[in-house]
Backbone as CSV, one residue per row, in Angstrom:
resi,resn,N_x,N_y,N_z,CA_x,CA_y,CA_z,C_x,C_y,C_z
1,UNK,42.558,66.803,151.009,42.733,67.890,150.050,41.731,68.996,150.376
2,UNK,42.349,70.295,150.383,41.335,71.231,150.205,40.408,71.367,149.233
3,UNK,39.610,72.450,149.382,38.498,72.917,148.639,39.003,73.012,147.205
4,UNK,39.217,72.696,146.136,39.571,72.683,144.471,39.568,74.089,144.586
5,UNK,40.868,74.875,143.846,40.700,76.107,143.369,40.647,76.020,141.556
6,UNK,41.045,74.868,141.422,41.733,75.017,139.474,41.292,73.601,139.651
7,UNK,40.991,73.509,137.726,40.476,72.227,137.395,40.856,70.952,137.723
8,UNK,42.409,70.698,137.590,42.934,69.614,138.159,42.305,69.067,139.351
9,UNK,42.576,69.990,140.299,42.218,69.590,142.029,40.695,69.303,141.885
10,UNK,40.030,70.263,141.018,38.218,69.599,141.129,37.990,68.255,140.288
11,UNK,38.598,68.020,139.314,38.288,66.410,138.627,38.765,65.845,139.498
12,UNK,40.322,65.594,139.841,40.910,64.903,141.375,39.807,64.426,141.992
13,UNK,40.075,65.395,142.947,38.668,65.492,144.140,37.379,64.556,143.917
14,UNK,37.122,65.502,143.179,35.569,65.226,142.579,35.564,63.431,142.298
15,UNK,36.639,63.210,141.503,37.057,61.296,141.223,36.976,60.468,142.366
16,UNK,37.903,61.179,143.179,38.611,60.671,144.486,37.112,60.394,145.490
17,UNK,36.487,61.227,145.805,35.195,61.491,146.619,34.085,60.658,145.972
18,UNK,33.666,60.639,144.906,32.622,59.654,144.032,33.597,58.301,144.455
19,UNK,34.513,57.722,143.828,35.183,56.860,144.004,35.056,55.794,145.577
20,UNK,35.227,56.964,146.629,35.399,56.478,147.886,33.926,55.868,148.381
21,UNK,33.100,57.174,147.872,31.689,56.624,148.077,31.407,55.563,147.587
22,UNK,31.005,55.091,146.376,30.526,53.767,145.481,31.279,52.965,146.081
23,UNK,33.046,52.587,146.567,34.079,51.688,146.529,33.095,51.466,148.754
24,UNK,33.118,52.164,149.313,32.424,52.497,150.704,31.043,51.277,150.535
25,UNK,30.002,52.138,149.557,28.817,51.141,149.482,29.294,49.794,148.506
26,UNK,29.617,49.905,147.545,29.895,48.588,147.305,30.502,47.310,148.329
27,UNK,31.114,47.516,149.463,32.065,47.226,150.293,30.897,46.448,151.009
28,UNK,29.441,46.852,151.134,28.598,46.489,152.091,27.937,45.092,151.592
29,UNK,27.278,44.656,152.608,26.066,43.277,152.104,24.892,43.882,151.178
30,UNK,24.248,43.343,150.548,22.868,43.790,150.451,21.978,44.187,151.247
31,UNK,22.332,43.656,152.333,21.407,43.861,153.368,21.703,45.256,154.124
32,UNK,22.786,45.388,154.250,23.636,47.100,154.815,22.979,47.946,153.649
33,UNK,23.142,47.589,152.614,23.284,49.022,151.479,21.582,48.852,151.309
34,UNK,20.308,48.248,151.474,19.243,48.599,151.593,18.444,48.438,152.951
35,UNK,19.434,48.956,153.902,18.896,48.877,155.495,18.052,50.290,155.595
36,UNK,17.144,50.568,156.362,16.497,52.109,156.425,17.913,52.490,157.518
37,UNK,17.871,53.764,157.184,18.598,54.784,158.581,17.462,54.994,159.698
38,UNK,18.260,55.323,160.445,17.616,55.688,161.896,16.966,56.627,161.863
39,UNK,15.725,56.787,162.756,14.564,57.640,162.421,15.229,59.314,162.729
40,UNK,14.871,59.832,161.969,15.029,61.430,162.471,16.509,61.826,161.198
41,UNK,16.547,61.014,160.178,17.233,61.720,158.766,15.838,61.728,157.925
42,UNK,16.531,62.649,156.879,15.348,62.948,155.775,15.458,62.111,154.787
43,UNK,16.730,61.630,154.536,16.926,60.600,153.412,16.989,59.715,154.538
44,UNK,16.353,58.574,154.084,15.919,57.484,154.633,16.546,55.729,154.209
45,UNK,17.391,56.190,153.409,18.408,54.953,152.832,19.332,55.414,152.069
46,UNK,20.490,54.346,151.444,21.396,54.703,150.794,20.939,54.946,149.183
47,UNK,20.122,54.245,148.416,19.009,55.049,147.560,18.615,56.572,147.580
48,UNK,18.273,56.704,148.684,18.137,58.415,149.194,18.758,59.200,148.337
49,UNK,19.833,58.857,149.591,21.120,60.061,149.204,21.791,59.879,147.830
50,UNK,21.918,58.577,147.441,21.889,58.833,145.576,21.409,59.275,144.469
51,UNK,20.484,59.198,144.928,19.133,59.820,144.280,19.267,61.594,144.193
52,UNK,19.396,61.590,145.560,19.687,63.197,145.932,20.969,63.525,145.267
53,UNK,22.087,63.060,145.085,23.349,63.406,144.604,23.037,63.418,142.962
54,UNK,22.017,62.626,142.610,21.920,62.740,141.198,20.981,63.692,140.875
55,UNK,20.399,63.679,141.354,19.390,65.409,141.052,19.761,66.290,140.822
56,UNK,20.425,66.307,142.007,21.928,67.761,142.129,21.892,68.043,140.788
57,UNK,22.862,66.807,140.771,23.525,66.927,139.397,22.785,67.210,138.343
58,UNK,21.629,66.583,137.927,21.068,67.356,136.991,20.462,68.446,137.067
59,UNK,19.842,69.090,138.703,19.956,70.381,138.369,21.326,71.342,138.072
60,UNK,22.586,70.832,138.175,23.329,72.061,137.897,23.910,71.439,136.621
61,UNK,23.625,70.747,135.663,23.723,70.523,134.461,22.718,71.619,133.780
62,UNK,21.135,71.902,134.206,20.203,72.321,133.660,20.769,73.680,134.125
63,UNK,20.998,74.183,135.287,21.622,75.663,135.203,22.380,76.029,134.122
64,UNK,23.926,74.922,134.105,24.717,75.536,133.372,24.175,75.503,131.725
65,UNK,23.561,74.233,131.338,22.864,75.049,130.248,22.225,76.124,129.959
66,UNK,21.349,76.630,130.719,20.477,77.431,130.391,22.059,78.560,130.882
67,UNK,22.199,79.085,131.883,23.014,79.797,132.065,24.120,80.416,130.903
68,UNK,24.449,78.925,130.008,25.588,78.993,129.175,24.872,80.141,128.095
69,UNK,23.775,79.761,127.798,22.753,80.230,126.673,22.681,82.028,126.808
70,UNK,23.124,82.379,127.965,22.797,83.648,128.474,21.155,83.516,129.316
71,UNK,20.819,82.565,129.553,19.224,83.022,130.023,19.730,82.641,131.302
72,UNK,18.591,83.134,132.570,18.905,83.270,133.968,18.339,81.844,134.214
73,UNK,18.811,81.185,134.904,18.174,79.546,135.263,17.498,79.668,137.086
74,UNK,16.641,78.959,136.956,16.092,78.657,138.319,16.694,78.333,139.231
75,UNK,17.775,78.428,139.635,18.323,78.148,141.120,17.803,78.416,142.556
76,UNK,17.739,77.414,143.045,18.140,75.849,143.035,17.004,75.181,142.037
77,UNK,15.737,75.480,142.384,14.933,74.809,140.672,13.450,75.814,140.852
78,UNK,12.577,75.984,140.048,11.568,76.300,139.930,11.303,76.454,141.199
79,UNK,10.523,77.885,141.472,9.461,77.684,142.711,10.171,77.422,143.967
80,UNK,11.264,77.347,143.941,12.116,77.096,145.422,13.117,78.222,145.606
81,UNK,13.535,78.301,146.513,15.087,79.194,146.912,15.680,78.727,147.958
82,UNK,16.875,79.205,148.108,17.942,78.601,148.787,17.186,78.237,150.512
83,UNK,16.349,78.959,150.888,15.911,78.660,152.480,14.854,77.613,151.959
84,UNK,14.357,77.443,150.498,13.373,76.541,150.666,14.156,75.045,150.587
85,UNK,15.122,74.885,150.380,15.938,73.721,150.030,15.536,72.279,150.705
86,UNK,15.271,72.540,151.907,14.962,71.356,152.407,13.798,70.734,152.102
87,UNK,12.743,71.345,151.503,11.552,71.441,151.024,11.558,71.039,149.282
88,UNK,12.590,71.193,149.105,13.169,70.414,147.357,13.356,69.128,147.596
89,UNK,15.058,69.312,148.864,14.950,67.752,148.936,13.640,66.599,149.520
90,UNK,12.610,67.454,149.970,12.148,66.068,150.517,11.260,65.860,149.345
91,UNK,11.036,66.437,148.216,10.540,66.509,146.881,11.181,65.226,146.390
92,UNK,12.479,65.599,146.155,13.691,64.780,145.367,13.323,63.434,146.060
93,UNK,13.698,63.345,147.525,13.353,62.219,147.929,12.361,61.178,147.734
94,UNK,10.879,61.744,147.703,10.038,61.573,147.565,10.012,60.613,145.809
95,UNK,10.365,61.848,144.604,9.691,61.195,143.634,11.043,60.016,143.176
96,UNK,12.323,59.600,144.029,12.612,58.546,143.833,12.054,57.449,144.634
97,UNK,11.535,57.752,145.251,11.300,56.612,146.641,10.724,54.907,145.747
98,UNK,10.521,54.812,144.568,10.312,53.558,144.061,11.023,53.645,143.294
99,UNK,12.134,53.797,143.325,13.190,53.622,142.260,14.344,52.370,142.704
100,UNK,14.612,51.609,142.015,15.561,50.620,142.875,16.898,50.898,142.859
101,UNK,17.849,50.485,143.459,19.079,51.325,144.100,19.997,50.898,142.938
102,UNK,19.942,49.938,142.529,20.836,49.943,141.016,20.177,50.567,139.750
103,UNK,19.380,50.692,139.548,19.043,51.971,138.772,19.300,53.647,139.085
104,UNK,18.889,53.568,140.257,19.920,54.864,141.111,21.065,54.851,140.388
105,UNK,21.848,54.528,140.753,23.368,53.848,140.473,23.729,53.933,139.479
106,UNK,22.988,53.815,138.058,23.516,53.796,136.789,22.968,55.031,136.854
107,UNK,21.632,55.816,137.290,21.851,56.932,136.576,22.788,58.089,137.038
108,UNK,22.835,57.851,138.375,24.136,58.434,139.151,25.820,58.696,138.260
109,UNK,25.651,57.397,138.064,27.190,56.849,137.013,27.237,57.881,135.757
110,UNK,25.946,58.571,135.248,25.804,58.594,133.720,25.929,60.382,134.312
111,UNK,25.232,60.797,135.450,25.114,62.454,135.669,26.423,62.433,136.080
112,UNK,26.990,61.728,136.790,28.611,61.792,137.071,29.431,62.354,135.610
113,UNK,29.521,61.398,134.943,30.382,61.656,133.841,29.637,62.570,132.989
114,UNK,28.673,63.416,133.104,27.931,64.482,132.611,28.582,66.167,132.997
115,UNK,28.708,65.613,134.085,29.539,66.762,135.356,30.817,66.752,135.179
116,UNK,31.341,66.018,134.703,32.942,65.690,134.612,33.310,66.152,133.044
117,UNK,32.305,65.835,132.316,32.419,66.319,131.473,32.236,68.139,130.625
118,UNK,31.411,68.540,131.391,31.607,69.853,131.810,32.855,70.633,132.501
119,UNK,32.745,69.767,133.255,34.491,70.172,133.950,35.366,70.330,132.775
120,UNK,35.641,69.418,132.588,36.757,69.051,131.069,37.103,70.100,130.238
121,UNK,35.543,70.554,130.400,35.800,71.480,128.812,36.229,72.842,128.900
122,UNK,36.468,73.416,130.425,36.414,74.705,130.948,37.765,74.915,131.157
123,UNK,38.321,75.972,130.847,39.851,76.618,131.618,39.720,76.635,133.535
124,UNK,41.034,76.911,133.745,40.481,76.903,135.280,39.999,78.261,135.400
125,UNK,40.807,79.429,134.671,39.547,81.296,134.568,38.439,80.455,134.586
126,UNK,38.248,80.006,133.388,36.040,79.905,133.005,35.694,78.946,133.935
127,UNK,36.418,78.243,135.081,35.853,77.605,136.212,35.898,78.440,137.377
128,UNK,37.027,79.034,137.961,37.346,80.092,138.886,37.245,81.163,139.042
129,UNK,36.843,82.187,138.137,37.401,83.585,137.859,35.438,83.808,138.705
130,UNK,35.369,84.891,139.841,34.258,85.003,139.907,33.445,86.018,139.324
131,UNK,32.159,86.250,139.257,31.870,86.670,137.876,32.067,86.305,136.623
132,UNK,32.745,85.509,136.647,33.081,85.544,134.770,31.592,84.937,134.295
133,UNK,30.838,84.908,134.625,29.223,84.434,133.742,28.356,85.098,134.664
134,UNK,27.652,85.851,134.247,26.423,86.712,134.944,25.480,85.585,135.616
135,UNK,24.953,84.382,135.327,24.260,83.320,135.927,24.666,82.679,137.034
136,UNK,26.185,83.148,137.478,26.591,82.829,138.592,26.834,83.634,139.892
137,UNK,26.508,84.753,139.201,26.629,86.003,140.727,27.930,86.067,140.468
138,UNK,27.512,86.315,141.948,29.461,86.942,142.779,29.922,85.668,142.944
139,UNK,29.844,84.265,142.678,30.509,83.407,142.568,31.107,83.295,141.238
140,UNK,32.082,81.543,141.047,32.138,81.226,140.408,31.676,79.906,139.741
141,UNK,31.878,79.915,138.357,31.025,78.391,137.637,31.870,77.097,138.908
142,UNK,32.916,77.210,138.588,33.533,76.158,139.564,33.298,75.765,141.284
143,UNK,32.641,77.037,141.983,32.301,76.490,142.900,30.865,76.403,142.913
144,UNK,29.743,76.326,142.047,28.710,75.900,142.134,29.119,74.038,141.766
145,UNK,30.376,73.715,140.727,30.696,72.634,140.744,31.130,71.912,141.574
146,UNK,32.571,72.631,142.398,32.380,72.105,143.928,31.267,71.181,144.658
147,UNK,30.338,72.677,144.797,29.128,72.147,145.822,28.635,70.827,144.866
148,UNK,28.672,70.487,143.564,27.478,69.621,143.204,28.162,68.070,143.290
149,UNK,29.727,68.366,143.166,30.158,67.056,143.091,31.410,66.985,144.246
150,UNK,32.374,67.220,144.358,33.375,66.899,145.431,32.858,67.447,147.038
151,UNK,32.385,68.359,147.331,31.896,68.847,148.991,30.680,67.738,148.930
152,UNK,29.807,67.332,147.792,28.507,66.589,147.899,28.672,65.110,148.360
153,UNK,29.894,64.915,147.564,30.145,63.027,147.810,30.665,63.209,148.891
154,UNK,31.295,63.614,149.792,31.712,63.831,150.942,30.778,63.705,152.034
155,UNK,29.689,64.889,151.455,28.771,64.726,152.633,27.781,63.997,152.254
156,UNK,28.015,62.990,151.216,27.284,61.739,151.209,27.478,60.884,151.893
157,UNK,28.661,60.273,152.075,30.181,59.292,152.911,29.258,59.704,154.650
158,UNK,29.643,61.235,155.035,29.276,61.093,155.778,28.296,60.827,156.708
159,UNK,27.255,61.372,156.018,25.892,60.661,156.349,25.881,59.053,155.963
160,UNK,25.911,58.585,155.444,25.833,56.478,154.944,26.696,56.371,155.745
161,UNK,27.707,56.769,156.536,28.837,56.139,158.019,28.004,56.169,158.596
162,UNK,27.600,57.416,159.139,26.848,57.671,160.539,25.564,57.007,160.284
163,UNK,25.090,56.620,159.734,23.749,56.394,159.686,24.008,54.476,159.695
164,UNK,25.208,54.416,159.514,25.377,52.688,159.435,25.949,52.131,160.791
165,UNK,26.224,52.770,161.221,26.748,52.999,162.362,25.604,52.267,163.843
């Protein structure tokens, strides 16, 4: 499926892609799903990149609140910008790194249906239309959703292949 233009195709998607991922790692031993990756990634296990997918998510939960409110939100978060990004994630990485991977997992599960639930509540205009909210630029609310959940689980999948590999 392409890129979601209207709500349907982004819950779809967005289901379909979370779905494949969890149904992917669940599929593994214990021993696969807490193996380190090969030296020279930044996320360093399948914990990692969950961790990282759930951050996301609550940073663009905390945008669209504040955003919704009319106030301008920190994107991507405090003190960072888009070239500093890699410099967030190894933040993100970092303050899960003692977190255990089923706790990951549930809180993953809970920002999931947080995000989905946002989805829900929007027309596909108040998801698509660009401009339609000053907190989003020349984009739209829906493809900052995109990026946080259907393009994200994707390029979650693909990194946990290659890296299992």
């Amino acid at each position: 499926m392409s890129r979601p233009t209207n709500k349907k195709d982004l819950l779809d998607l967005s289901q379909k892609n979370y779905s494949d991922l969890l149904a992917y790692i669940k599929s593994m031993s214990d021993e696969d799903r807490n193996r380190e990756f090969p030296a020279g990634t930044m996320n360093r296990n399948i914990r990692d990149v969950l961790a990282h997918l759930y951050q996301w998510h609550v940073m663009m939960i905390g945008w669209y609140d504040c955003g919704m409110k009319g106030e301008k939100p920190d994107i991507p978060a405090k003190g960072y910008t888009w070239k500093t990004t890699p410099e967030l994630n190894r933040k993100i990485r970092d303050e899960y790194k003692d977190t255990d991977l089923s706790t990951v997992l549930e809180m993953l599960e809970d920002s999931f249906a947080a995000i989905r639930e946002i989805i829900s509540r929007h027309t596909d205009e108040e998801l698509f239309e660009k401009k339609k909210y000053k907190w989003t630029g020349t984009t739209s609310l829906g493809a900052y959703l995109v990026s946080a959940t259907s393009s994200h689980y994707e390029w979650a999948l693909k990194l946990i292949r290659k890296a299992m590999k």
